[in-house]
N, C-alpha and C positions, 0 to 999 in steps of 0.2 A: 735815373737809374744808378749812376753815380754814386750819389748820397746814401741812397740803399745800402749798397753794399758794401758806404764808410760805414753806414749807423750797423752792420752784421759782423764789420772785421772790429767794432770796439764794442760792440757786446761779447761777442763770444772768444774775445781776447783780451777782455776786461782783468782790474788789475786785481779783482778779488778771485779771480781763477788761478792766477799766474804761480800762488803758494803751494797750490795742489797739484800744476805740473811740472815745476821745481822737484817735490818728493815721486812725483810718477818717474821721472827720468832717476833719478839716484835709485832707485827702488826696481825698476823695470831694465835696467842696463847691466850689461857685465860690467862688473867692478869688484873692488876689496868691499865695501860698506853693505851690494847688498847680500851677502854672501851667510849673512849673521841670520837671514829670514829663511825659513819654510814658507813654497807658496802660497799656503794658507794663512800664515803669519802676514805674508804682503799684503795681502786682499784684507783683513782686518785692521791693520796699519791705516793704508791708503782711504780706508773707509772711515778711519776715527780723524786722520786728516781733512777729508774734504766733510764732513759735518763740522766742523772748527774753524776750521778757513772760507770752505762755501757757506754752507749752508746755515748757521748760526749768523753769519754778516749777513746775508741775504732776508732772513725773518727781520736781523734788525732795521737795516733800508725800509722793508717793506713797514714795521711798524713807525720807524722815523718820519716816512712820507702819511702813513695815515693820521700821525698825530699832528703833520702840517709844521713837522720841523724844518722839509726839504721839501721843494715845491715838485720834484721832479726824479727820477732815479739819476739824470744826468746832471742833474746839478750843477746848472749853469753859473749860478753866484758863486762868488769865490768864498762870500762867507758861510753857505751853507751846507761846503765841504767838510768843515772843522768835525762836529758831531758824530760823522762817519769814520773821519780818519779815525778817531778815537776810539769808536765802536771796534772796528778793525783791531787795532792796536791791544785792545782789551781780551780779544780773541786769541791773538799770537801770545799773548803773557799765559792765559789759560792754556793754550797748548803745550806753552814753553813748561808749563810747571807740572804738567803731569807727564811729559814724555822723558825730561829729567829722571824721573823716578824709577822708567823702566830702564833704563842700566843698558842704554844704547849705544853704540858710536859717537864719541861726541858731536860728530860732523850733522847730525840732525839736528841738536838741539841750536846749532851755528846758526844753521838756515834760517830757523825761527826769530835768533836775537836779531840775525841779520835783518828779515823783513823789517823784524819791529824798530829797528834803527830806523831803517829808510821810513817806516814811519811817522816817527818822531819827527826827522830832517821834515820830509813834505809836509809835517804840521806847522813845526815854525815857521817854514818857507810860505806858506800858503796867507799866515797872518797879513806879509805885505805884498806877495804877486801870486799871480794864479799859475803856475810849474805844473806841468801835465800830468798827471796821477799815473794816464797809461803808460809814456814812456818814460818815464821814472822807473815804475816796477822792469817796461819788458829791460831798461837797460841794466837794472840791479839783475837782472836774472842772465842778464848776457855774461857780466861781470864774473858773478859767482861760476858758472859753469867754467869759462875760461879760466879762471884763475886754480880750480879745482882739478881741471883737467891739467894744469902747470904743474902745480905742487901732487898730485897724485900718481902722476902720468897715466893717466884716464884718459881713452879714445873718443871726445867727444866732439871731435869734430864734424861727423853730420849733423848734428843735433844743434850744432853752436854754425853752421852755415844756415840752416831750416831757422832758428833764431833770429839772426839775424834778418832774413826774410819777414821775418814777422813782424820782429821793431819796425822793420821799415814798415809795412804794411799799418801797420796799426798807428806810425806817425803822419801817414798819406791821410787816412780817415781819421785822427780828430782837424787835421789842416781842413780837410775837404766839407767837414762838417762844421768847421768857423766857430770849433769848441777854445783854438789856441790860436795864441799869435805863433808864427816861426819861432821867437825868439824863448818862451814857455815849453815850446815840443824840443826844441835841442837842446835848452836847459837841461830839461826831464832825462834827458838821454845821456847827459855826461854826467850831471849827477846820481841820478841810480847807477850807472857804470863806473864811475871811479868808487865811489863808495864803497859796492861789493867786493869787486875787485881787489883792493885792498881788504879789506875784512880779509878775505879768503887767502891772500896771496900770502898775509903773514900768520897764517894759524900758528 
């Protein structure tokens, strides 16, 4: 029963979601940033994001695994990682370069370079140890809120307590699922976190 419900808290807390409720939170919160949108503008926003960050990575997993590049969506090997992150990675640049254009805040297109930093790092990182992809992201994502909420003075403190709930949760389940050693899950976790953190802290 256990394991079930590590293998539900790192599916559906996966690190390919975590870009999408990054912009849900800046976008769905009072603040200065989302004040620029009509709520129809959000809803079309939110929607060009999670097709770019979900669902575009998700066909590609699904086409990587059918061509038997990845043996698994979990991808147990460390070297079968690589491919993805890069897929990934390719996706945050297309993002970055058309949301550029629309003449936003710059704090979104941040978020973007930001991801795509942290994915970069988890790719060299990954060449010699296996660093937890999920808590990599959920601590880039801890970082960047707190540090945003620092420099902005943005109330985001239920949102960065619920946060960090999650990290933890979602480090309980890959330990529980024997996807990481401890020493890969806490990696994950201070490197995405000081990372963001700083990105953000010195805009």
């Amino acid at each position: 029963m256990e394991r079930k419900i590590a293998w539900f808290i790192s599916v559906v807390f996966h690190p390919i979601f975590v870009l999408f409720y990054a912009f849900l939170v800046v976008l769905y919160t009072e603040n200065y940033f989302s004040l620029a949108f009509t709520s129809l503008g959000k809803l079309y926003f939110i929607i060009y994001i999670a097709l770019l960050s979900v669902v575009f990575p998700l066909i590609s997993l699904s086409m990587l695994k059918y061509f038997k590049f990845i043996s698994s969506f979990e991808m147990k090997q460390r070297r079968e990682r690589n491919l993805p992150i890069v897929m990934l990675g390719i996706s945050y640049f297309i993002m970055f370069f058309f949301i550029q254009k629309l003449e936003l805040n710059p704090i979104f297109t941040l978020i973007i370079l930001a991801a795509l930093m942290l994915c970069i790092v988890i790719f060299l990182i990954n060449y010699f140890w296996k660093i937890s992809i999920h808590t990599s992201i959920w601590g880039g994502f801890l970082g960047m809120l707190m540090a945003i909420s620092i420099n902005f003075n943005i109330d985001f403190f239920p949102i960065i307590i619920i946060s960090i709930l999650l990290a933890g949760f979602v480090g309980y389940a890959r330990l529980k699922l024997k996807a990481h050693t401890p020493a890969q899950v806490y990696g994950g976790y201070i490197i995405g976190f000081l990372l963001l953190f700083l990105r953000f802290i010195y805009i």
